[in-house]
C-alpha positions as CSV (number, residue, x, y, z in Angstrom):
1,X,-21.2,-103.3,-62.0
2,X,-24.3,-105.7,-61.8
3,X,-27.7,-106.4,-63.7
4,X,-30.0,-103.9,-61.1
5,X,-34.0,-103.5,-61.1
6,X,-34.5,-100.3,-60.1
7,X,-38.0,-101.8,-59.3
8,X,-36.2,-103.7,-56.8
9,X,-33.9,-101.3,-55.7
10,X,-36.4,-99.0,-54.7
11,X,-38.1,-102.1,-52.6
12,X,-35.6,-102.8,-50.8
13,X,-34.9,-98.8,-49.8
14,X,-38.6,-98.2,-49.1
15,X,-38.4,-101.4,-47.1
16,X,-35.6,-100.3,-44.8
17,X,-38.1,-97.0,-43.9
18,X,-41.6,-98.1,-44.0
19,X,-41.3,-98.4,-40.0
20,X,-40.1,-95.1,-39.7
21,X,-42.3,-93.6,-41.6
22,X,-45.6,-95.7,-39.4
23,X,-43.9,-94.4,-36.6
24,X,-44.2,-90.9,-37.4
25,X,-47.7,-91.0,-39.1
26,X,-46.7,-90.1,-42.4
27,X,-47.9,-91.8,-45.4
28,X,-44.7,-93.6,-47.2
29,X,-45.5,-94.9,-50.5
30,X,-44.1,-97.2,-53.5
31,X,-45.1,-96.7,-57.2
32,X,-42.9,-99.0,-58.9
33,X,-42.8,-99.0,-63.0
34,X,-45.0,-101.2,-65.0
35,X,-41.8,-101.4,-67.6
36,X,-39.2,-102.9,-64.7
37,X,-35.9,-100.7,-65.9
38,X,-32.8,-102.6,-65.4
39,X,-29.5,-100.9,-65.0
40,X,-26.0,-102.0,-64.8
41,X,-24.4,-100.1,-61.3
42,X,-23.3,-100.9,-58.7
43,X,-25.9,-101.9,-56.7
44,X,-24.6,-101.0,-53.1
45,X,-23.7,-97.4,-53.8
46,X,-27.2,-96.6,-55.6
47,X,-28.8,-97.7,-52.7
48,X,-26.5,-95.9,-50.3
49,X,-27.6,-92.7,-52.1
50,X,-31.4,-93.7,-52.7
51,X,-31.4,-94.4,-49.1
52,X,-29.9,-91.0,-48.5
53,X,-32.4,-89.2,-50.6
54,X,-35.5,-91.3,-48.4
55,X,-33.7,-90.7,-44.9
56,X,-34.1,-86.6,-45.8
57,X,-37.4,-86.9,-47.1
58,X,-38.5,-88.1,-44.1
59,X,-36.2,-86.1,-41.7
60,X,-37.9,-82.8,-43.1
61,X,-41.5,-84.5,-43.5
62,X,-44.0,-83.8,-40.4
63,X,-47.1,-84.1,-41.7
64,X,-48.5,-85.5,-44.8
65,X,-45.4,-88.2,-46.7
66,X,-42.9,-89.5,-48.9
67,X,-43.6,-91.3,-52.2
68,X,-41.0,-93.7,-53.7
69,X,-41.1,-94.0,-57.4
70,X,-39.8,-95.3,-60.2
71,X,-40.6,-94.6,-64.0
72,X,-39.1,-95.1,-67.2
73,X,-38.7,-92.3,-70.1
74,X,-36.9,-92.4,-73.0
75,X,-33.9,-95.1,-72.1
76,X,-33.7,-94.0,-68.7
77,X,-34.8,-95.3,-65.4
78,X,-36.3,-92.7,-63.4
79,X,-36.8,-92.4,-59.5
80,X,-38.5,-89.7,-57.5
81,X,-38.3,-88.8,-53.9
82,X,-41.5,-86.7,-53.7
83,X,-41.8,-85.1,-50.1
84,X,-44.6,-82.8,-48.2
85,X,-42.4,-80.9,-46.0
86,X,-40.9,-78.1,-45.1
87,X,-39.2,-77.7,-48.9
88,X,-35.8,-75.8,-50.0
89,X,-35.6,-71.7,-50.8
90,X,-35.2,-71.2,-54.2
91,X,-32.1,-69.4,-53.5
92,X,-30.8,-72.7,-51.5
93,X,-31.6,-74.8,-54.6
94,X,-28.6,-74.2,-56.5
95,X,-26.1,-74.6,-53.7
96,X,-27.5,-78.3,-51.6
97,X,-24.9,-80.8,-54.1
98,X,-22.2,-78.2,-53.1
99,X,-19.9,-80.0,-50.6
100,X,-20.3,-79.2,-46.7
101,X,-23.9,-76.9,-47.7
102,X,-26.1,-77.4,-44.9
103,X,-28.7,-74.7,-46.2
104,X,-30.7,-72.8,-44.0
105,X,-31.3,-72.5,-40.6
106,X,-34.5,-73.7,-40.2
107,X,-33.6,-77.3,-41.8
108,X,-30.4,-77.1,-40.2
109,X,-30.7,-76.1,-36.4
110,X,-32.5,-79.7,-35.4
111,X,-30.8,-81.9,-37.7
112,X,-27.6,-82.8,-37.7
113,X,-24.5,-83.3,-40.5
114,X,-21.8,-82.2,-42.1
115,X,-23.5,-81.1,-45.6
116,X,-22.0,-84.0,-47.7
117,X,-25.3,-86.3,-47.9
118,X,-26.8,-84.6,-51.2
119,X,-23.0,-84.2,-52.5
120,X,-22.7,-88.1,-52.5
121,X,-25.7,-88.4,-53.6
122,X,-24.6,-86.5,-56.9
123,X,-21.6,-88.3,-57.1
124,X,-23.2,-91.8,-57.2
125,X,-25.7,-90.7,-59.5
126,X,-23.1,-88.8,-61.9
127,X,-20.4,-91.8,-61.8
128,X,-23.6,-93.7,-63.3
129,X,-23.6,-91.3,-65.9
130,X,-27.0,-90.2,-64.6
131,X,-28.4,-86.7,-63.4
132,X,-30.0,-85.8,-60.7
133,X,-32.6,-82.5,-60.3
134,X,-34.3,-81.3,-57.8
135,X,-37.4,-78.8,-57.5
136,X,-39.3,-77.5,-54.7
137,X,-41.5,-74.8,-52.6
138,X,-40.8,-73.8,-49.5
139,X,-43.6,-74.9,-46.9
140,X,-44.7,-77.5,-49.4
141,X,-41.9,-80.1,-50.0
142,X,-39.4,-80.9,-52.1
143,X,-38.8,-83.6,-55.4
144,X,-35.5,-85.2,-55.9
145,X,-35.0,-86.7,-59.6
146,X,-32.8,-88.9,-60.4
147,X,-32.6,-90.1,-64.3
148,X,-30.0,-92.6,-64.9
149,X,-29.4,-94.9,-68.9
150,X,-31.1,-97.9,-68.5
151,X,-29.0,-101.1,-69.8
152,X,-29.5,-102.3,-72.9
153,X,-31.0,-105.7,-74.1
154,X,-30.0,-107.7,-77.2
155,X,-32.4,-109.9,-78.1
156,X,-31.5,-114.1,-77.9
């Protein structure tokens, strides 16, 4: 475990995608937090599941985009995956962390996996003593929320 900005983090995540995003005319943006949260994690999983979270975001994104952001509330670091597509049934909500769930089949049939993605995902995010939530509305898109105790500082 290592000194992480989630500022940073969520640079270098948006970075890997900002082509990808160009390249199929949707909007991808960063709101990073004026407060720069630091965590202690491991840096290389967070981002494995950060970059998990953008990859779907955009998979299931045809028109409109993605924004990237990062807050800080009440001790925790905060990041959103906010997305304008094709969203999640409610009655699919409480079963995509479930292991091998691939939900329905019109987010399924064109896009490949084996329905562990959002299950890592909750993993990494959990073994950080974090949470993660998700809302959405079908035809409208979908908001991942990850919340995750930000490191504390003593003072010199």
């Amino acid at each position: 475990l290592n000194p992480l900005s989630v500022n940073d983090l969520c640079k270098t995540v948006y970075d890997k995608f900002i082509d990808q995003a160009r390249t199929k005319s949707l909007d991808l943006r960063l709101e990073l937090a004026a407060a720069h949260p630091t965590l202690t994690a491991d840096v290389e999983q967070l981002e494995r599941a950060l970059t998990h979270l953008l990859r779907n975001a955009l998979t299931h994104t045809i028109v409109g985009g993605v924004v990237l952001r990062a807050t800080a509330e009440e001790g925790k670091a905060v990041i959103e995956v906010a997305d304008t597509g094709c969203g999640i049934a409610s009655e699919h909500l409480p079963l995509i962390f479930e292991p091998f769930y691939r939900g329905d089949d019109a987010r399924t049939v064109t896009h490949a996996g084996v329905g562990l993605g959002l299950t890592l995902v909750r993993l990494i995010v959990e073994a950080h003593q974090g949470t993660i939530d998700v809302s959405s509305t079908l035809g409208q898109g979908t908001i991942f929320r990850i919340a995750l105790p930000m490191r504390e500082t003593h003072a010199p």
